[in-house]
N, C-alpha and C positions, 0 to 999 in steps of 0.2 A: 557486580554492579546492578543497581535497580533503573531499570529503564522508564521513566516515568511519563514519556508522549510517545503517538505513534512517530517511527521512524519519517524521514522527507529526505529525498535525493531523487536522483537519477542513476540507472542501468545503462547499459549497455548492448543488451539480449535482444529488445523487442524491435529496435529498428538496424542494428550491427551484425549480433547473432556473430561468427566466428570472424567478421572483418572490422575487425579490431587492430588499432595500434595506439604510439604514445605520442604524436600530435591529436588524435581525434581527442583522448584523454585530457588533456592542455586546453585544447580551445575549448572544450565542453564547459572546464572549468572556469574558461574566463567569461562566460556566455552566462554559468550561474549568480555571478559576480556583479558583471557591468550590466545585466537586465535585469535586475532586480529579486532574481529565485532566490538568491541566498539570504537578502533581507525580507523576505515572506515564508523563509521558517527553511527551505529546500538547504542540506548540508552535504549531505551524501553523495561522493560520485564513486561508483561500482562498477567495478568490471567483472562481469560476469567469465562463463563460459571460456575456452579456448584461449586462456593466454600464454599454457606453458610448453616449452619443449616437450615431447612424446615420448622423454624419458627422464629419469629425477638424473643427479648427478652422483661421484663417486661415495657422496657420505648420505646417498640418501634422500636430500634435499629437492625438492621441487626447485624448478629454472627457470624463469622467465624466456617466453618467444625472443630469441637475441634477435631476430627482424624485425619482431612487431614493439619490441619495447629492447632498444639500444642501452638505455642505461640504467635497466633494472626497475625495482615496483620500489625502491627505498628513495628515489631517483622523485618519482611520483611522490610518494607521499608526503615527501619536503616540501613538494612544490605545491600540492592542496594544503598542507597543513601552513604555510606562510599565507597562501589568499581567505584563511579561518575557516578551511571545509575539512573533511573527513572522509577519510577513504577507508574504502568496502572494496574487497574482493571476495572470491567463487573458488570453494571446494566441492568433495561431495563423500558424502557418506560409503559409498560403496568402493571396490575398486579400480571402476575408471569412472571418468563425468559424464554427463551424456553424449557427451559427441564424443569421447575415448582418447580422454588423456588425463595423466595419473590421478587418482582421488585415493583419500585420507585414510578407507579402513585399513588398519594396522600400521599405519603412519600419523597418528592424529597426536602424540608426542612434542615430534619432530616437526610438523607440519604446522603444528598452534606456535611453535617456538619461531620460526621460519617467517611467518606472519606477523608473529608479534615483532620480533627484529626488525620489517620491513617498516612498521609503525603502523599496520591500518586498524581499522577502527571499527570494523563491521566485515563479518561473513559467513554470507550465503552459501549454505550446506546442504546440497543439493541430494537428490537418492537415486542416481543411474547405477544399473550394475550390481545391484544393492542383493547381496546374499538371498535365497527366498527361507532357508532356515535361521537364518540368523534375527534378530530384537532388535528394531528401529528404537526403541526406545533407552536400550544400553549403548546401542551405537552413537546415538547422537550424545547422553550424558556424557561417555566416555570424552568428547569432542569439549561439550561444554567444562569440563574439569579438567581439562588440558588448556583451553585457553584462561581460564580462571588461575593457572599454576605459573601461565608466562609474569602475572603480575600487572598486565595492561587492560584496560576496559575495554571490551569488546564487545558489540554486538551482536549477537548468535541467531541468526535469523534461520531456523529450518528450514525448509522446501521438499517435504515430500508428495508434493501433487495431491495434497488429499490422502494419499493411501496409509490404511496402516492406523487410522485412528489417529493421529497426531493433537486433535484436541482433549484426547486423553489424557496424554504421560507430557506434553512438550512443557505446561508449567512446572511442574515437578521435576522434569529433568534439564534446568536451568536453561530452557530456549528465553530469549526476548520476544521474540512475532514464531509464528507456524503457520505454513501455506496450507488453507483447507481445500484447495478447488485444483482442478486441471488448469493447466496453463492456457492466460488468457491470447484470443487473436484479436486482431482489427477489425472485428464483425460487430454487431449491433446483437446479434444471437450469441456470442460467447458471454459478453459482458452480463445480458441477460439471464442466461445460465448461471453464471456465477452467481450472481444475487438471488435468483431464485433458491440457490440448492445453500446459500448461507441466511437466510431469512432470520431463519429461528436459532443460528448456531452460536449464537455471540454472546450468550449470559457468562462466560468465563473469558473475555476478553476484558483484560483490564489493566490498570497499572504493573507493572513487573513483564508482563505476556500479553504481546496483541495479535487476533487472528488475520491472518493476511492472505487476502484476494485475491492477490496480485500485483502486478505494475498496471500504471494507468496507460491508456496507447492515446490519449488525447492529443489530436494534431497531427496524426500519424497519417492521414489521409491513405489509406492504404496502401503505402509504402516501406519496404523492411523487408524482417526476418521472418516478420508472425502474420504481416500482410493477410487479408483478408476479406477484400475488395473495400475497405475503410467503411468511413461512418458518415453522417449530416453534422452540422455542427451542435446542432439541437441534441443526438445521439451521444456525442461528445460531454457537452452539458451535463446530462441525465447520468451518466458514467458517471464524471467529477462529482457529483451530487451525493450519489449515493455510496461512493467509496469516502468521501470527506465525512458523512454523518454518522458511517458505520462505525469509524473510527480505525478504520486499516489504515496500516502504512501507504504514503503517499508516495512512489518511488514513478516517478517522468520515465518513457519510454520513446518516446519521441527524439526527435534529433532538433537540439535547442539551438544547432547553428540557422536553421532555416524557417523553424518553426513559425507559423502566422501569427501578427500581432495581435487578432482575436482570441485566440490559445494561449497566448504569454497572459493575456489579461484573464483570460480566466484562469487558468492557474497560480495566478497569485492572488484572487480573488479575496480579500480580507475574513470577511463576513465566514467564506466557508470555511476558510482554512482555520480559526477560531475556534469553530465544529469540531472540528477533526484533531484540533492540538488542546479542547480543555480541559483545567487540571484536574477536576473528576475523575475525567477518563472513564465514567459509568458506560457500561453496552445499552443498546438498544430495545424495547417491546414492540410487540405490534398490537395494536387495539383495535384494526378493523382490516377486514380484506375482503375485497369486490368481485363476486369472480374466482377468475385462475392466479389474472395478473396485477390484481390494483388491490396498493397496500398503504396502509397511513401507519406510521412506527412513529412514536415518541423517545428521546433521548434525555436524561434530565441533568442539566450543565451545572457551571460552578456560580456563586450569586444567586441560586431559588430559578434563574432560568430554565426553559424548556427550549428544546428544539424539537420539532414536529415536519418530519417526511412525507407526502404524498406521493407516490410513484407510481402511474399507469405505464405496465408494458403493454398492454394488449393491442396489435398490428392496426397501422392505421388504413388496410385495407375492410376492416371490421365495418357493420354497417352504424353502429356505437360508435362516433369518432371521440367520444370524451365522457369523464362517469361525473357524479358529485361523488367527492368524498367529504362527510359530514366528521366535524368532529367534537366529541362531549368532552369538556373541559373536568367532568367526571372520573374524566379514564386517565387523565394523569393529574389526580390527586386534588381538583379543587372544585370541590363541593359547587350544586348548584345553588343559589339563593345568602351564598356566606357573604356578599357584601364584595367579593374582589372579582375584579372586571380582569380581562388579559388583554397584552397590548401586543398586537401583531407587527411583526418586520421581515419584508421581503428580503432574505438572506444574498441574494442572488443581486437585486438590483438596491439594498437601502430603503426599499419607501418603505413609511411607515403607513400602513393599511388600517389602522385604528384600533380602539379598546370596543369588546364584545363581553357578553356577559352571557354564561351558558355554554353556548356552543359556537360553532365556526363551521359556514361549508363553503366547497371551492369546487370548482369545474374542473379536471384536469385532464388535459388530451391525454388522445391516444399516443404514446412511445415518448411520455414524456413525465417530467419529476418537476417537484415547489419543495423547495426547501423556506421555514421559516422561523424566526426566534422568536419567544415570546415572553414578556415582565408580565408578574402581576401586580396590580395597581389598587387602590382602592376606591369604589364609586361614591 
């Protein structure tokens, strides 16, 4: 299958981690439904991590926790697949998962078969345990040509934390998305990190293969598995920002039965998630950088649209509480003096800021991002 937008769901890792069952599963799903995730693009409900017995059974086969899930992941999938979602579950390349219960090498056969039986629809193929002489990059084929053989469309999302080069071989060895980053916490410094160390890495992110950051922990207020004393909600913001523009998979880590109604709203936020779901699917440039931490990246969307990133990380204990970032309508492709003005929109809130001719400059604090779309028009 060709996977042509980045992925949208929710997990189960960043606020559950191994306390997981098949109510939490249920009501997450009806949570994606009656508040509106499902019709703002979100499909995907994933259980990660920790769902199986600590041993396969007599033929082999991986078992679902008979406590934590009573009447099986086939059980499950019927019942996402009737409210029109998609279910994702958690392998792992090596032979056990991170927290040490069975994974796929030399079972990735039986185990794509096993899944595909179940019906799901997507999974995460994690690298705990993972041989230190053996080829991430055969291992995971191997994985991807086994679920390619069950005959169901699946998602094949990697996760090797980064290691291992994964935005090397993971197009070419039939991945859909490859995790390039260590695994994200509730910090303001992780999410930063992340962006920082993928800035420049996204020229081969594109249709068929998207590179993935991570899950989002928006609304997580530091609470969970990955907890890390949380974030502002403005933090929160700058996150959604710049994972919607980059165009990574969108996957909720948050626990969507409790989640604050400023988080459900931005989350389904139209403007961005447009960003992050157009059919381009072109990666990202950067055309200016201020500093260590303040970057202007252009995007160029489907309709001759641009979308244009501003994002200062730099501490707002700095005695610089905010830069200008200037931008020459040069640097993504239109000429100064040709006659065509650009029409500014705040992606974030709708307003239209107006037609400029030349260039554009904007103030932007410290620990903080502007996302906006831009038409060209003619003066």
């Amino acid at each position: 299958m060709l996977l042509r937008k980045p992925p949208m769901g929710w997990n189960t890792w960043n606020t559950f981690g191994e306390n997981i069952n098949e109510d939490l599963i249920l009501e997450t799903a009806g949570k994606l439904v009656t508040d509106g995730y499902k019709k703002a693009g979100y499909e995907y409900i994933i259980i990660d991590d920790c769902w199986s017995e600590h041993e396969r059974d007599k033929n082999g086969r991986l078992v679902p926790d008979k406590k934590k899930f009573p009447h099986g992941m086939k059980y499950i999938a019927d019942y996402l697949h009737n409210l029109g979602l998609k279910f994702g579950m958690y392998s792992d390349a090596g032979f056990y998962t991170c927290a040490g219960y069975p994974a796929s090498y030399g079972h990735e056969i039986t185990d794509a078969q096993t899944f595909a039986d179940w019906g799901i629809d997507y999974l995460k193929y994690d690298f705990g345990f993972f041989p230190t002489s053996a080829d991430p990059a055969t291992a995971y084929l191997t994985m991807a040509q086994a679920l390619k053989m069950t005959g169901r469309d699946i998602v094949f999302a990697a996760c090797t934390a980064g290691q291992r080069n994964p935005e090397l071989w993971a197009r070419s060895r039939g991945c859909h998305t490859y995790r390039s980053t260590n695994d994200i916490s509730d910090s303001k410094e992780s999410f930063t990190n992340i962006f920082q160390s993928q800035a420049d890495k996204f020229e081969n992110s594109t249709i068929g293969c998207f590179n993935d950051m991570d899950m989002l922990t928006v609304g997580m207020n530091g609470i969970g598995n990955v907890a890390a004393g949380g974030m502002s909600y403005k933090d929160y913001e700058t996150h959604f920002l710049i994972w919607a523009f980059f165009g990574t998979p969108l996957i909720i880590g948050g626990d969507l039965r409790k989640i604050e109604e400023k988080y459900k709203i931005l989350l389904q936020n139209k403007g961005i998630i447009a960003i992050n779901q157009d059919s381009e699917c072109r990666p990202p440039f950067r055309i200016e950088r201020f500093y260590e931490k303040a970057h202007v990246f252009v995007r160029l969307l489907e309709n001759g649209d641009v979308a244009v990133l501003a994002a200062n990380l730099h501490p707002k204990t700095e005695t610089q509480k905010s830069l200008p970032l200037k931008i020459s309508f040069d640097d993504f492709g239109i000429r100064t003096g040709s006659g065509i003005g650009i029409e500014f929109t705040n992606v974030l809130t709708g307003e239209n800021l107006g037609v400029f001719e030349a260039g554009y400059g904007i103030r932007v604090d410290n620990e903080s991002a502007g996302l906006v779309r831009v038409k060209t028009v003619k003066l």
